[in-house]
KOLGU-4560 file (N, C-alpha, C; in nm, 3 decimals, padded with zeros to 5 digits):
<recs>
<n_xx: 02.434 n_yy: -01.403 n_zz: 01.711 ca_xx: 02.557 ca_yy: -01.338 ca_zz: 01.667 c_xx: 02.532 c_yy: -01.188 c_zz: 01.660 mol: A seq: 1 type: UNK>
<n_xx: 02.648 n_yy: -01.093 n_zz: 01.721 ca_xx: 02.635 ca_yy: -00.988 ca_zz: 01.700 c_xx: 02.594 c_yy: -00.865 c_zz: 01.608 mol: A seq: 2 type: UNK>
<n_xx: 02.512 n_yy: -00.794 n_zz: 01.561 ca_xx: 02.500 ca_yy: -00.746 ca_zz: 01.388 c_xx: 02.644 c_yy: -00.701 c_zz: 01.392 mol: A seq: 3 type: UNK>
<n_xx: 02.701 n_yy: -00.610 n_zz: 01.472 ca_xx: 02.837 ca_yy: -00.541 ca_zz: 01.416 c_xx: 02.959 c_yy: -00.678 c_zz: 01.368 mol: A seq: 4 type: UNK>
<n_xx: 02.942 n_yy: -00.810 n_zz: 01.426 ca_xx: 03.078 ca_yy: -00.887 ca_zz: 01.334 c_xx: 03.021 c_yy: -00.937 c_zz: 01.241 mol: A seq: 5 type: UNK>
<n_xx: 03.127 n_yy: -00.892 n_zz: 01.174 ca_xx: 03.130 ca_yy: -00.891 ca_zz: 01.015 c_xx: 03.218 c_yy: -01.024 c_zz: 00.978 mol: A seq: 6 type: UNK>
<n_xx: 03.322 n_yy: -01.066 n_zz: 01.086 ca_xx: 03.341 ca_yy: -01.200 ca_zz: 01.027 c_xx: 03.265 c_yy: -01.356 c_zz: 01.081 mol: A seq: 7 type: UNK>
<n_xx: 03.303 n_yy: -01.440 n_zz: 01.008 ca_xx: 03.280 ca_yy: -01.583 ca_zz: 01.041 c_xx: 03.406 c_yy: -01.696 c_zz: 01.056 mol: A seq: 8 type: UNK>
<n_xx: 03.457 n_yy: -01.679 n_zz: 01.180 ca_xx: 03.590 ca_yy: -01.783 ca_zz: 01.162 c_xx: 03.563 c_yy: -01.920 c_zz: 01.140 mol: A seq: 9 type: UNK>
<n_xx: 03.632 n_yy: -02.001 n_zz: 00.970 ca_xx: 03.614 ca_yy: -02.121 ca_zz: 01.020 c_xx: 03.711 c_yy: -02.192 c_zz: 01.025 mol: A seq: 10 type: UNK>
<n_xx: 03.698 n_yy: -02.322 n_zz: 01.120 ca_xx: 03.805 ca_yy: -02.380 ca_zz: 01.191 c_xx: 03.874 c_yy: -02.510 c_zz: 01.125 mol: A seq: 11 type: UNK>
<n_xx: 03.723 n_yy: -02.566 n_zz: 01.043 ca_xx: 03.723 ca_yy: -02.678 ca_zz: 00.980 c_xx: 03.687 c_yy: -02.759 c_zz: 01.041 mol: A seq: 12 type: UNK>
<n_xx: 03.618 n_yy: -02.712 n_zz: 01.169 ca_xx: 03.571 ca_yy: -02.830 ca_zz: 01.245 c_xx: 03.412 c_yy: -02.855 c_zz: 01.296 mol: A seq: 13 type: UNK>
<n_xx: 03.395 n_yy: -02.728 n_zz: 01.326 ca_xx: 03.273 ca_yy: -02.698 ca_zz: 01.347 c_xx: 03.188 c_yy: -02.559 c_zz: 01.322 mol: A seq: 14 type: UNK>
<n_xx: 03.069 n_yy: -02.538 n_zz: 01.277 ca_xx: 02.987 ca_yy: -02.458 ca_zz: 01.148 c_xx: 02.870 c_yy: -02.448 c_zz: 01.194 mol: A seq: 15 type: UNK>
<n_xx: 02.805 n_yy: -02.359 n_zz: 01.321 ca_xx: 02.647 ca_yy: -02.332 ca_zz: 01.324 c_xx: 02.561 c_yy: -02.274 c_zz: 01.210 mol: A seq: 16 type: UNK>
<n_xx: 02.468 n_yy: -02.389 n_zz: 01.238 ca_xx: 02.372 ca_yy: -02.248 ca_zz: 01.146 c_xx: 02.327 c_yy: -02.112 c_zz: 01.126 mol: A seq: 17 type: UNK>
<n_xx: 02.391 n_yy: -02.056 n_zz: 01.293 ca_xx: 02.344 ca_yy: -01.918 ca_zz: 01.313 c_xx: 02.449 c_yy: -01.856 c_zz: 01.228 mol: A seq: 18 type: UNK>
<n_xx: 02.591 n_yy: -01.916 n_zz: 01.230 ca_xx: 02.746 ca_yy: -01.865 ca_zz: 01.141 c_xx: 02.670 c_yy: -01.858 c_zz: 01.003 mol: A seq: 19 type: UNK>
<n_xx: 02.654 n_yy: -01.972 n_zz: 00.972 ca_xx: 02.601 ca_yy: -02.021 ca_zz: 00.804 c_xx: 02.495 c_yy: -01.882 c_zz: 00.778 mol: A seq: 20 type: UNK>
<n_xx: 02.405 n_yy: -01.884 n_zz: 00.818 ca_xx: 02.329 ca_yy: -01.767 ca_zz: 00.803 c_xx: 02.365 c_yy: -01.626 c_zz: 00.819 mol: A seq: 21 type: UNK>
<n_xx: 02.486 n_yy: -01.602 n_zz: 00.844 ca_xx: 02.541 ca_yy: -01.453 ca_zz: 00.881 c_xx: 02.616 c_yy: -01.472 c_zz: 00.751 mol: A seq: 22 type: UNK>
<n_xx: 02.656 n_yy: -01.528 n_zz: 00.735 ca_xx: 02.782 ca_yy: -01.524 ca_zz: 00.550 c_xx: 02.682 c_yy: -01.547 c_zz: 00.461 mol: A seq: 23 type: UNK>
<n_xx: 02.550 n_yy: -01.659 n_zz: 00.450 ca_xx: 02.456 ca_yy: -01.645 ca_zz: 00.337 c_xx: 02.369 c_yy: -01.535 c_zz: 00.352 mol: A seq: 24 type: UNK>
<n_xx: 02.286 n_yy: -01.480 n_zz: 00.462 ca_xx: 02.169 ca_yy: -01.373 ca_zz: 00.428 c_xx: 02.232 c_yy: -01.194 c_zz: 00.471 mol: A seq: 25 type: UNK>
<n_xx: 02.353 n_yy: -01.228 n_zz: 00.560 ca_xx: 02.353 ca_yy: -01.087 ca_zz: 00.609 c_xx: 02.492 c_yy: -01.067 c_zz: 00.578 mol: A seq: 26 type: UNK>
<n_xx: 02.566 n_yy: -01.076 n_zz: 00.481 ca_xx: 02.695 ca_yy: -01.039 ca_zz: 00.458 c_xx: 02.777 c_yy: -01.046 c_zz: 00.521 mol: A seq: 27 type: UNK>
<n_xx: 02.844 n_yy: -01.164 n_zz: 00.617 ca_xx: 02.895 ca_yy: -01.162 ca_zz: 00.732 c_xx: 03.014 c_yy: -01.232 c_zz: 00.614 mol: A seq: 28 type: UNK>
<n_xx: 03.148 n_yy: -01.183 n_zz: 00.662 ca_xx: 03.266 ca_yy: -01.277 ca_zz: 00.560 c_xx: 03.296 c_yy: -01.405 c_zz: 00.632 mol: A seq: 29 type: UNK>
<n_xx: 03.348 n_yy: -01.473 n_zz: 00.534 ca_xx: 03.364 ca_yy: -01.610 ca_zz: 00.578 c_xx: 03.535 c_yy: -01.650 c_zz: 00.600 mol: A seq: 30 type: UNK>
<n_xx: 03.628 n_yy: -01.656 n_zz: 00.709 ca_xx: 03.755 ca_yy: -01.658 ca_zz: 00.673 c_xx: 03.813 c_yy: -01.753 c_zz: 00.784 mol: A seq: 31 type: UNK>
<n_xx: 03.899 n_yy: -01.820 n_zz: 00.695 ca_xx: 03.968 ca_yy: -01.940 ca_zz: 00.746 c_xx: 04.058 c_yy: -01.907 c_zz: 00.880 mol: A seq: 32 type: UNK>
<n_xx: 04.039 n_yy: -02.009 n_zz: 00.998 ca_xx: 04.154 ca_yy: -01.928 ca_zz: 01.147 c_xx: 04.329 c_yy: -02.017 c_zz: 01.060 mol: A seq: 33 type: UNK>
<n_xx: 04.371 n_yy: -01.983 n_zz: 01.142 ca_xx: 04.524 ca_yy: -01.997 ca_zz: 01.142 c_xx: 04.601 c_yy: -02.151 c_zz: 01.149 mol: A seq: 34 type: UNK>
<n_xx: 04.471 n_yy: -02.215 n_zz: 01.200 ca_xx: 04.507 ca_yy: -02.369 ca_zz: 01.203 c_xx: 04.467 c_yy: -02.427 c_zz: 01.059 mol: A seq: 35 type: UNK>
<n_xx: 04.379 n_yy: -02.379 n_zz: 01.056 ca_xx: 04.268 ca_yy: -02.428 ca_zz: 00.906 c_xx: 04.381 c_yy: -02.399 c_zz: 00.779 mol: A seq: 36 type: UNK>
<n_xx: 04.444 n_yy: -02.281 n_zz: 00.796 ca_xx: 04.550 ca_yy: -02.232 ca_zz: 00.678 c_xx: 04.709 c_yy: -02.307 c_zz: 00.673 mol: A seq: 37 type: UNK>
<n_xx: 04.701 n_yy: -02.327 n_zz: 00.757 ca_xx: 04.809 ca_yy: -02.386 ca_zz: 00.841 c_xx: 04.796 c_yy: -02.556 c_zz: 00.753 mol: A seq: 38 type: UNK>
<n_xx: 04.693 n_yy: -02.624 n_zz: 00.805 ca_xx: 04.641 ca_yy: -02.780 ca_zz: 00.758 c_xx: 04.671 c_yy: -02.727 c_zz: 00.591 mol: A seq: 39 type: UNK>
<n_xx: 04.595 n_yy: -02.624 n_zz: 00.543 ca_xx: 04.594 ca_yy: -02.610 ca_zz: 00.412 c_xx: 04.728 c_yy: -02.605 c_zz: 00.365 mol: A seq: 40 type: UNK>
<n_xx: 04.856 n_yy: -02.595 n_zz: 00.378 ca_xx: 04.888 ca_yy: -02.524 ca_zz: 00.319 c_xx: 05.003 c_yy: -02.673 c_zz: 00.346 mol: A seq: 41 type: UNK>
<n_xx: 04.995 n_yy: -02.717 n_zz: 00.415 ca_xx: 05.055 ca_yy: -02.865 ca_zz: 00.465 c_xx: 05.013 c_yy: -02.953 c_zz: 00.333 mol: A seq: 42 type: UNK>
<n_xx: 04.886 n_yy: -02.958 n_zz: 00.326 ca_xx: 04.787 ca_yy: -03.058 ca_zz: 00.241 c_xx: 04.829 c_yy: -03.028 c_zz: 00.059 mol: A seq: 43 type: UNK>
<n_xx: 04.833 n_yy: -02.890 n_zz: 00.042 ca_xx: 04.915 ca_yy: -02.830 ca_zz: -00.074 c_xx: 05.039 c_yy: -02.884 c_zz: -00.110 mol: A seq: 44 type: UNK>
<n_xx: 05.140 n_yy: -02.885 n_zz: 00.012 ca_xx: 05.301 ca_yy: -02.898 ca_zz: 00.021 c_xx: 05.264 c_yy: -03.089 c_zz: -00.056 mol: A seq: 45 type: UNK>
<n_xx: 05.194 n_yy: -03.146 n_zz: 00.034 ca_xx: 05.181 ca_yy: -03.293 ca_zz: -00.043 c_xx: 05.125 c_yy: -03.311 c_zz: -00.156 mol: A seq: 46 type: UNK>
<n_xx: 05.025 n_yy: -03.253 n_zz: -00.193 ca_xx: 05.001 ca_yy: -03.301 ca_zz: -00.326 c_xx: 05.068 c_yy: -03.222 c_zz: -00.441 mol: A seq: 47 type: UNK>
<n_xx: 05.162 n_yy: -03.143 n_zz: -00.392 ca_xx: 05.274 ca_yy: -03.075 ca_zz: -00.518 c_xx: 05.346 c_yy: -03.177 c_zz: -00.527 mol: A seq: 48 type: UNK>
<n_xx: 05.420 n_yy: -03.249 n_zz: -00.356 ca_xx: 05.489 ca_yy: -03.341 ca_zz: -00.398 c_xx: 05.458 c_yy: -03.491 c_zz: -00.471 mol: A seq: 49 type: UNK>
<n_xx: 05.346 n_yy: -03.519 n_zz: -00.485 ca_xx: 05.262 ca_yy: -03.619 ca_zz: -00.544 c_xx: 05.266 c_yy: -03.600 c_zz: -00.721 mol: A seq: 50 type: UNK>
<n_xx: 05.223 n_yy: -03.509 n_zz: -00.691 ca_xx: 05.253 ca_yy: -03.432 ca_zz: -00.857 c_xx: 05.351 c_yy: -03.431 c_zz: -00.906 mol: A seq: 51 type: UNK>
<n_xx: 05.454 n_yy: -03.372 n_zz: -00.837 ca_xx: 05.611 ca_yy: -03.415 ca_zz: -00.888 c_xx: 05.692 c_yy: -03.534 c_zz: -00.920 mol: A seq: 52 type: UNK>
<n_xx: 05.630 n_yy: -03.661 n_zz: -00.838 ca_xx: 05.690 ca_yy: -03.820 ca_zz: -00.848 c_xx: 05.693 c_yy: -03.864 c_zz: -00.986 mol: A seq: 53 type: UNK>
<n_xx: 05.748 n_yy: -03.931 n_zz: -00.942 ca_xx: 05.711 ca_yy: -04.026 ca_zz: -01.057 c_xx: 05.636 c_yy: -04.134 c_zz: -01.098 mol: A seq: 54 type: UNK>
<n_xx: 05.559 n_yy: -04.185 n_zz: -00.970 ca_xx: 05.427 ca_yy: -04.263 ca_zz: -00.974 c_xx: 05.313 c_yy: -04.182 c_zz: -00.994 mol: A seq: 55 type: UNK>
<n_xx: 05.249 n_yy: -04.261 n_zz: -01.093 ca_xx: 05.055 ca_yy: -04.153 ca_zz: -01.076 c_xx: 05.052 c_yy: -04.184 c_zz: -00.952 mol: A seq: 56 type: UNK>
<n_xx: 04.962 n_yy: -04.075 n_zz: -00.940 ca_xx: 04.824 ca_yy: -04.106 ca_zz: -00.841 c_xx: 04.745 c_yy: -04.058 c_zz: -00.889 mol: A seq: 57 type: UNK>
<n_xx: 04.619 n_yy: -04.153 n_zz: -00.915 ca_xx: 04.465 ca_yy: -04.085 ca_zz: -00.936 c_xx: 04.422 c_yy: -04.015 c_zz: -00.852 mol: A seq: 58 type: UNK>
<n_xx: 04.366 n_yy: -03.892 n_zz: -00.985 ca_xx: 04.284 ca_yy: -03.762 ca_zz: -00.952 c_xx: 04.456 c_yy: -03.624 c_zz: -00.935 mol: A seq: 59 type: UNK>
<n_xx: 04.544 n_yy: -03.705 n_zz: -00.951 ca_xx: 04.673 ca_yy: -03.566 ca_zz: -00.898 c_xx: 04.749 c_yy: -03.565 c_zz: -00.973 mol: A seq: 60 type: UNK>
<n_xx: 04.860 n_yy: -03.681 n_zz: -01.030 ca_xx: 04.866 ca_yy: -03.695 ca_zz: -01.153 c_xx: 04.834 c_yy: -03.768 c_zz: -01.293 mol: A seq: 61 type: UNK>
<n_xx: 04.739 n_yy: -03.798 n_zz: -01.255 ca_xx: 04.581 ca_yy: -03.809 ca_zz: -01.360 c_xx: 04.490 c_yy: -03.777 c_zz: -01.381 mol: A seq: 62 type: UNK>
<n_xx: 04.412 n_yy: -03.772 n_zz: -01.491 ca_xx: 04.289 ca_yy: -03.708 ca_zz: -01.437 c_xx: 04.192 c_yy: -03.782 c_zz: -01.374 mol: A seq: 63 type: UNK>
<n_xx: 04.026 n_yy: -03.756 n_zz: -01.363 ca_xx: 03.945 ca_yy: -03.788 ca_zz: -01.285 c_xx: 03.847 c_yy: -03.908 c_zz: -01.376 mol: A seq: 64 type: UNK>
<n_xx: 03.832 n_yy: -03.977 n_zz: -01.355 ca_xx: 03.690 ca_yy: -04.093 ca_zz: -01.466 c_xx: 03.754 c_yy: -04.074 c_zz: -01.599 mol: A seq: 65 type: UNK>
<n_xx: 03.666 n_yy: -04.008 n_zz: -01.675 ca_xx: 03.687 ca_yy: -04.058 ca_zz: -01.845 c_xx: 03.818 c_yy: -03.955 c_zz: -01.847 mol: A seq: 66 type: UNK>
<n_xx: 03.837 n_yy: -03.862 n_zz: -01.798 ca_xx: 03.996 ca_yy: -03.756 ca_zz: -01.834 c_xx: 04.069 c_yy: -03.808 c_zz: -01.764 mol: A seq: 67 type: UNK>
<n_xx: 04.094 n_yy: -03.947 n_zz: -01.686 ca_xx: 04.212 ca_yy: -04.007 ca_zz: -01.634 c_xx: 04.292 c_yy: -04.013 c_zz: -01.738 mol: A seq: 68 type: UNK>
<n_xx: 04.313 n_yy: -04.026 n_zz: -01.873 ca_xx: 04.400 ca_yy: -04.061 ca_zz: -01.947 c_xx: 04.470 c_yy: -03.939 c_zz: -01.934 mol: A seq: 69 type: UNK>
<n_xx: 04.454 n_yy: -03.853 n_zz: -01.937 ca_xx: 04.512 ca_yy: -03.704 ca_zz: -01.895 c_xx: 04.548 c_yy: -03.640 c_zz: -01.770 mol: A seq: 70 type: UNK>
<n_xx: 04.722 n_yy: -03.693 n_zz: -01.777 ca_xx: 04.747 ca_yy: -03.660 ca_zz: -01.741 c_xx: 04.874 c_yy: -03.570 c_zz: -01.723 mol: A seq: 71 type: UNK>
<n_xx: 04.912 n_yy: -03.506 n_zz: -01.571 ca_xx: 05.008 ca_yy: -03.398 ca_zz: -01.571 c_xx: 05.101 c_yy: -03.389 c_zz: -01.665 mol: A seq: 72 type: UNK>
<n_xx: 05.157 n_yy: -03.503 n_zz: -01.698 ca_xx: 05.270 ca_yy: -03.488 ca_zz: -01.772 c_xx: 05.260 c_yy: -03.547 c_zz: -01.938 mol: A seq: 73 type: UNK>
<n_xx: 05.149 n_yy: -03.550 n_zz: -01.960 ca_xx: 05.153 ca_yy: -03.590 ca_zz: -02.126 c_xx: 04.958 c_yy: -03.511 c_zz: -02.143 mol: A seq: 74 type: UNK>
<n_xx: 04.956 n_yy: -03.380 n_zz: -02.166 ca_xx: 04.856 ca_yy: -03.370 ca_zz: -02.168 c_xx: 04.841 c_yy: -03.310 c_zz: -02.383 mol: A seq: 75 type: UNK>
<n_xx: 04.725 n_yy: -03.336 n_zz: -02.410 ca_xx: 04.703 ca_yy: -03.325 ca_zz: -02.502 c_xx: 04.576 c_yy: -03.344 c_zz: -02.568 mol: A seq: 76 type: UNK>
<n_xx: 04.515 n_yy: -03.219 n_zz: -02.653 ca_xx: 04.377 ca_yy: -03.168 ca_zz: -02.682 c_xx: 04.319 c_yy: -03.307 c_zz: -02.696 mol: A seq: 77 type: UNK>
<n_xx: 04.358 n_yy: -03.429 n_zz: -02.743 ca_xx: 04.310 ca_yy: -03.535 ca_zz: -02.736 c_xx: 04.252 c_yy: -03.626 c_zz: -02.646 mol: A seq: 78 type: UNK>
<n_xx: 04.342 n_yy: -03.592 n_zz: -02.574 ca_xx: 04.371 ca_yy: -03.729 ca_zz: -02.464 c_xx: 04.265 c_yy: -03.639 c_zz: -02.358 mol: A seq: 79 type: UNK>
<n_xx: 04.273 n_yy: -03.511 n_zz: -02.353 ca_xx: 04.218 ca_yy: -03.392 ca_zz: -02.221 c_xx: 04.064 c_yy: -03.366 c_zz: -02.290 mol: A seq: 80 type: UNK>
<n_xx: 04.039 n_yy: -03.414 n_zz: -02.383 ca_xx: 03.874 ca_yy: -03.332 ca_zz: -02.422 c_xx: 03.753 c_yy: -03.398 c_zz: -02.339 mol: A seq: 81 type: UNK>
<n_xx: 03.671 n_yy: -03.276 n_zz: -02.341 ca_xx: 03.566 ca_yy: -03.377 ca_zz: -02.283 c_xx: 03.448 c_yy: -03.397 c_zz: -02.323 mol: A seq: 82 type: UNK>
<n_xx: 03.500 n_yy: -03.466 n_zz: -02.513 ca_xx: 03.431 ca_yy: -03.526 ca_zz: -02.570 c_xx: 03.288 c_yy: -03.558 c_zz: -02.507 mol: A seq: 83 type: UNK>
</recs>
């Protein structure tokens, strides 16, 4: 990889080690391409709408293992601690 680029596009698909090593040892930035933001932002749009239903779904509108009882819509210092 060139010293002068300074970025690292990732795609979400595929990640050399020579990339990996330009964003960990030599300050190279790490930034998502247009498809990757794109998927993201798709993947967002669903789990808002997941969140909004009215069925749980574990881990989105519940929480995760022992803070499953906590969830989105009845949360409380009780039910949310992590005792």
């Amino acid at each position: 990889m060139d010293q002068a680029a300074t970025d690292v596009v990732l795609s979400g698909h595929a990640l050399t080690e020579d990339q990996l090593e330009w964003v960990a040892r030599h300050g190279a930035r790490a930034r998502l391409d247009e498809a990757c933001l794109e998927r993201r932002r798709a993947t967002r749009a669903y789990v808002e709408a997941l969140a909004a239903g009215d069925v749980p779904v574990y881990g989105i509108s519940t929480g995760f293992a022992r803070w499953r009882p906590c969830t989105s819509r009845r949360r409380s210092a009780a039910s949310c601690s992590a005792a």
